[in-house]
Backbone bond lengths (Angstrom), bond angles and torsions (degrees), N, CA, C in turn:
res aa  C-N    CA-C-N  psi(-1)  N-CA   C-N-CA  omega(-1)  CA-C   N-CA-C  phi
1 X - - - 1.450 - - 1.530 110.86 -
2 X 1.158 117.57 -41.77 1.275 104.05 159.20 1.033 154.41 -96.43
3 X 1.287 97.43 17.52 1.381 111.60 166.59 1.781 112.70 -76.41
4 X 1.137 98.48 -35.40 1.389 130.64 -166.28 1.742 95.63 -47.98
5 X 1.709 89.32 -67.76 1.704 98.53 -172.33 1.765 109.86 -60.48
6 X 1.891 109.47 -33.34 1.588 66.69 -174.68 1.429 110.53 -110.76
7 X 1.933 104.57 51.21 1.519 103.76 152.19 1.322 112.94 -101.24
8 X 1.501 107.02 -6.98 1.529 120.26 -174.50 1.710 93.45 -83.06
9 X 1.097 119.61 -41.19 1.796 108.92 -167.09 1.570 107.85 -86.37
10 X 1.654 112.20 -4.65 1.465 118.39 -172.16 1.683 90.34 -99.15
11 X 1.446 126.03 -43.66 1.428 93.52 170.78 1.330 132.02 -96.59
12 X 1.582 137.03 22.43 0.954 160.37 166.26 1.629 97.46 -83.61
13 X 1.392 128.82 -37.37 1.508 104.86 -176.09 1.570 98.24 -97.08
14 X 1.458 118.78 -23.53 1.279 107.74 179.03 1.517 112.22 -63.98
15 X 1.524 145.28 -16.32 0.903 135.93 -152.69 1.765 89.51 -115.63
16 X 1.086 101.36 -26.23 1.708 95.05 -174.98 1.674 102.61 -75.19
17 X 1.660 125.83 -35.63 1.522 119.20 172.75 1.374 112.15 -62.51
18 X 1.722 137.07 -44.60 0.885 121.58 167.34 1.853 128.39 -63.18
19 X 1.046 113.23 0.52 1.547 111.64 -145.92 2.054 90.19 -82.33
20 X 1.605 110.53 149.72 1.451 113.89 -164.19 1.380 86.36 -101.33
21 X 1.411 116.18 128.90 1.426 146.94 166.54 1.052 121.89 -94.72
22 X 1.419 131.47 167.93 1.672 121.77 156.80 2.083 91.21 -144.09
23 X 1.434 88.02 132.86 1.601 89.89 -173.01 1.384 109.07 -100.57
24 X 1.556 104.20 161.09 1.414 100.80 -162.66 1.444 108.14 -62.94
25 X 1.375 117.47 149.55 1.839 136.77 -163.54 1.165 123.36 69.01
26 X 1.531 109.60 4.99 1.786 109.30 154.48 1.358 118.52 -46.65
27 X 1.665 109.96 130.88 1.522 89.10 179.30 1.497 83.61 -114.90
28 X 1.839 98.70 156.18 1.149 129.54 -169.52 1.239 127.23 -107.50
29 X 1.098 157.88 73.81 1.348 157.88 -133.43 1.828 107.18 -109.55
30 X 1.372 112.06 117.20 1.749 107.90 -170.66 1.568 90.35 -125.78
31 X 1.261 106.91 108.20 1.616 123.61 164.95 1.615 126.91 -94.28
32 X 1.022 104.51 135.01 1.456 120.22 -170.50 1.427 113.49 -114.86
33 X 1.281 129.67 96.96 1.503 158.16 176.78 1.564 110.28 -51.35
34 X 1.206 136.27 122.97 1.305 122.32 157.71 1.532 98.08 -111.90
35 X 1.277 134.00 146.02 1.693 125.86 -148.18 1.894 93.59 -130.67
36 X 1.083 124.37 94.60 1.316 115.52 130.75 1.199 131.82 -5.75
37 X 1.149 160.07 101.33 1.831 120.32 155.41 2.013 118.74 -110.07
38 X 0.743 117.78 142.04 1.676 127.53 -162.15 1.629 92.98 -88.38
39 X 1.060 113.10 127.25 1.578 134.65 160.98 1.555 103.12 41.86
40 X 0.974 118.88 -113.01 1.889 121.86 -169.40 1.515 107.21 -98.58
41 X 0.848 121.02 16.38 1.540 136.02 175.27 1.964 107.44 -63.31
42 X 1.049 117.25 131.43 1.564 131.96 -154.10 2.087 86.48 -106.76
43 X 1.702 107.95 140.95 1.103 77.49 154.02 1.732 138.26 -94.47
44 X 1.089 81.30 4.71 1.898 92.90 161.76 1.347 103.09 -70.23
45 X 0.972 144.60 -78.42 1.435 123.48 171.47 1.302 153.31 -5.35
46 X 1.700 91.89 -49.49 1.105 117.22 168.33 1.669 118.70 -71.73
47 X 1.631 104.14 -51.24 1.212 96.52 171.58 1.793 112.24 -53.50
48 X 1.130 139.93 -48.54 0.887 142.22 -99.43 1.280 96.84 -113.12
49 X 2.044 111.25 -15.66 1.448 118.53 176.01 1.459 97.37 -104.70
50 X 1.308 146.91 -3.92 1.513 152.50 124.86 1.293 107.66 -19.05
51 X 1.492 134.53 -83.92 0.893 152.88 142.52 1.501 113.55 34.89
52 X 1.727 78.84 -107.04 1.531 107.25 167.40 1.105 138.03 -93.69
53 X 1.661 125.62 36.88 1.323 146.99 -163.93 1.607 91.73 -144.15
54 X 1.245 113.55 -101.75 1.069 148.02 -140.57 1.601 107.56 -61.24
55 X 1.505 95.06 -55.52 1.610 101.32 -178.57 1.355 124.89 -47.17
56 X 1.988 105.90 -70.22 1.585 116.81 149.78 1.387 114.93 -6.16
57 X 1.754 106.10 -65.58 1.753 86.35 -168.49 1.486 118.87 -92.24
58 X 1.107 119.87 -21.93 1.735 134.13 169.73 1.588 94.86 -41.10
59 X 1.472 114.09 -61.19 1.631 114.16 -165.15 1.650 98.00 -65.23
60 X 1.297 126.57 -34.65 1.159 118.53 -171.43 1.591 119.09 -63.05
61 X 1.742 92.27 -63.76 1.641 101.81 170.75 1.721 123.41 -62.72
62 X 0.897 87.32 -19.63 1.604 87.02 -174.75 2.122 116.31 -111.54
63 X 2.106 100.06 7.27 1.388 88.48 159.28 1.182 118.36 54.68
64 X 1.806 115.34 43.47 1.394 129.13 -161.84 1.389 98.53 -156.18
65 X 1.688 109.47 175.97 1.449 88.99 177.25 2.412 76.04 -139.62
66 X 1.209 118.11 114.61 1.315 147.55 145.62 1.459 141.29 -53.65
67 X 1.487 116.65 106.05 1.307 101.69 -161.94 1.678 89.70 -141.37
68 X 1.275 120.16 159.35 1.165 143.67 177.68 1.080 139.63 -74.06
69 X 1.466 146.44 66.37 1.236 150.21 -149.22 1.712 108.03 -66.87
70 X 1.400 104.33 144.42 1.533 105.06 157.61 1.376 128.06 -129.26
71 X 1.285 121.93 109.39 1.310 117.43 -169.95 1.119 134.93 -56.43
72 X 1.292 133.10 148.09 1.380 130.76 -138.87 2.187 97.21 -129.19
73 X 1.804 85.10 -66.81 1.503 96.63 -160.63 1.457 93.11 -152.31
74 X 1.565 106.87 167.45 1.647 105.52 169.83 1.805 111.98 113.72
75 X 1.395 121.70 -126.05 0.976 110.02 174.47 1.801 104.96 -154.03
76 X 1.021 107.14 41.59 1.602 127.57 146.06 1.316 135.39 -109.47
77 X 1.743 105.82 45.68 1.519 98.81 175.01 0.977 98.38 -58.03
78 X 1.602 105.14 -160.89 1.345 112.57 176.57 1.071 154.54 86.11
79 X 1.626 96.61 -49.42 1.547 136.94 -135.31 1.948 98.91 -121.60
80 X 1.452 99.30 155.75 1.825 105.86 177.47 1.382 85.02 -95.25
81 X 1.142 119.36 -174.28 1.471 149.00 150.23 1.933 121.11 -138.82
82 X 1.332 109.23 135.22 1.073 103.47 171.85 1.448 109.18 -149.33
83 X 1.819 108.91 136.26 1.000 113.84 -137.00 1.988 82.69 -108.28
84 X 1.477 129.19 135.09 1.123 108.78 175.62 1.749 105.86 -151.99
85 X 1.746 98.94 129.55 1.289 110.10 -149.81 2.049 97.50 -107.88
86 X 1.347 107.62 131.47 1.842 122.06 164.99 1.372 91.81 -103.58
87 X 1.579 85.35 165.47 1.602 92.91 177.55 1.464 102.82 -108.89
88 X 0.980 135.11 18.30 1.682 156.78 105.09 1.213 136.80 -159.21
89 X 1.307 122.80 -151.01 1.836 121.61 -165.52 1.721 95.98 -58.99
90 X 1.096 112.54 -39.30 1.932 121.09 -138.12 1.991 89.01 -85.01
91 X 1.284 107.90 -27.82 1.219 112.98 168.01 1.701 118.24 -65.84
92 X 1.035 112.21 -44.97 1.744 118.70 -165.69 1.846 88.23 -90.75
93 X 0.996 123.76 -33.20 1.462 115.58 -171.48 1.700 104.23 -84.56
94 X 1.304 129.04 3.50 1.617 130.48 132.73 1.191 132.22 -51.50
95 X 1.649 105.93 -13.25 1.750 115.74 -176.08 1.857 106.15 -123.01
96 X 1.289 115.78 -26.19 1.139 125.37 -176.28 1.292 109.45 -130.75
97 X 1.731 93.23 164.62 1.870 115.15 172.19 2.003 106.34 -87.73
98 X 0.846 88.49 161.77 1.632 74.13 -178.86 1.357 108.37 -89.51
99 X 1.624 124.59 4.51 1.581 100.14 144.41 1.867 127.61 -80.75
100 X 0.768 85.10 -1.73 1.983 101.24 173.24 1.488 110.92 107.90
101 X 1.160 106.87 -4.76 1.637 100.01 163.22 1.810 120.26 -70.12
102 X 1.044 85.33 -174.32 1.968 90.67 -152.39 1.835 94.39 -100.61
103 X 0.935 107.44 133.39 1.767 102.96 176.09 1.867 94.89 -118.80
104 X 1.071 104.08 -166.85 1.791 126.37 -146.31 1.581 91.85 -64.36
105 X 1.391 134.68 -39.34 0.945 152.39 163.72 1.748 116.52 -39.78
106 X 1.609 100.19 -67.20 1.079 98.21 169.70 1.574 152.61 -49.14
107 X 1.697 76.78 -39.97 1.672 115.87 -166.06 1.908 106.99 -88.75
108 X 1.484 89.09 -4.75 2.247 86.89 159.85 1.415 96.66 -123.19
109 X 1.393 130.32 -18.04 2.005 93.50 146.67 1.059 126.29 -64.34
110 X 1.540 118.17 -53.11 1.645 102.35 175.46 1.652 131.53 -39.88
111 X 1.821 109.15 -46.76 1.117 121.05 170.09 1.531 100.27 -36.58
112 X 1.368 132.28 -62.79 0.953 153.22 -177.74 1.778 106.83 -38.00
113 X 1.490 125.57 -54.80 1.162 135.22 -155.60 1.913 93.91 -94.18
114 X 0.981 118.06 3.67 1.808 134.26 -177.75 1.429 91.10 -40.39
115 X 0.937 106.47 -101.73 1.417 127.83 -164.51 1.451 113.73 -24.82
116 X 1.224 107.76 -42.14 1.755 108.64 179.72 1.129 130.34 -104.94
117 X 2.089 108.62 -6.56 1.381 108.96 123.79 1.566 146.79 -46.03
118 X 1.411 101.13 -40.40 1.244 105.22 179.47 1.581 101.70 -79.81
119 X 1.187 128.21 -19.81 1.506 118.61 -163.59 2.085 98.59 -93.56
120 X 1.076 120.91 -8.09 1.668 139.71 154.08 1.138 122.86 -77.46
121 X 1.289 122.07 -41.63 1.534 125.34 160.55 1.778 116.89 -56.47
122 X 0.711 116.20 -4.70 1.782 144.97 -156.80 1.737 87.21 -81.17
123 X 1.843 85.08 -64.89 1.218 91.73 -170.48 1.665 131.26 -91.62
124 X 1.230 101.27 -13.70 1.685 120.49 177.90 1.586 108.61 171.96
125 X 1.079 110.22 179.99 1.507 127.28 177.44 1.515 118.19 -118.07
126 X 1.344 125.42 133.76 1.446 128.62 163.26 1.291 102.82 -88.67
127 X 1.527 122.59 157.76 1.190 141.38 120.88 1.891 133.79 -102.35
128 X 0.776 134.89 146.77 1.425 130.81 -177.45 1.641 130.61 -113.14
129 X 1.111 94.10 158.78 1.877 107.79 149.40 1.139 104.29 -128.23
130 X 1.531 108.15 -174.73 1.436 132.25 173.54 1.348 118.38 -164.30
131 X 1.473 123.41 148.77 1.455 136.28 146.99 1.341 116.49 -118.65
132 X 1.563 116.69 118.43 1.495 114.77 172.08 1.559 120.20 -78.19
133 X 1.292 140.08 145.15 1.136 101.46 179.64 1.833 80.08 -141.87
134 X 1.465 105.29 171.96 1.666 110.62 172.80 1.690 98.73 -128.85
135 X 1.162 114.86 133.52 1.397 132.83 147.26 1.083 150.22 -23.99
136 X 1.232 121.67 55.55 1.806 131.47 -163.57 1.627 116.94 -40.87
């Protein structure tokens, strides 16, 4: 029996140090994809060089951490999602104006993200929305 409990209290804290949080004033950014796709291009494909292209360097240049939505239900068939996390406002407003355009900041990550834009355009084009939101 007691051994029991302190494998029970050893994986109860191990799972609580790993466990993914978001602390209060994370800002949250949920993007909504409308997807192009170029000639025989799959949209699995597409996602799939997002993925493993795009994200990598988006999180890099843009000092974020980017993840890939998959739609489930609702009213984004169709549609990508990409989910992209600051560790608050003062962070994402290094890349943007606070109407969502891109200021000096922004505009040498993107420079930055060129190349694997253009190598996505290859395959189709996005357009977007967005809601930012922060973490109470």
């Amino acid at each position: 029996m007691k051994n029991f409990l302190i494998l029970a209290a050893f994986v109860l804290l191990n799972t609580a140090a790993f466990g993914q949080v978001l602390p209060k004033g994370t800002l949250v950014g949920m993007h909504t994809f409308s997807v192009k796709l170029n000639g025989k291009t799959t949209m699995q494909q597409f996602e799939d060089a997002v993925k493993a292209k795009w994200v990598p360097a988006s999180s890099k240049a843009f000092s974020c951490q980017s993840h890939v939505l998959k739609f489930v239900r609702g009213k984004s068939a169709n549609k990508m999602g990409v989910l992209i996390i600051y560790k608050n406002d003062a962070e994402r407003n290094k890349f943007y104006n606070p109407d969502g355009t891109m200021n000096a900041g922004g505009n040498a990550a993107n420079a930055k993200m060129k190349p694997i834009t253009d190598e996505l355009t290859k395959l189709g084009t996005m357009s977007s929305g967005y809601t930012d939101w922060i973490v109470q």
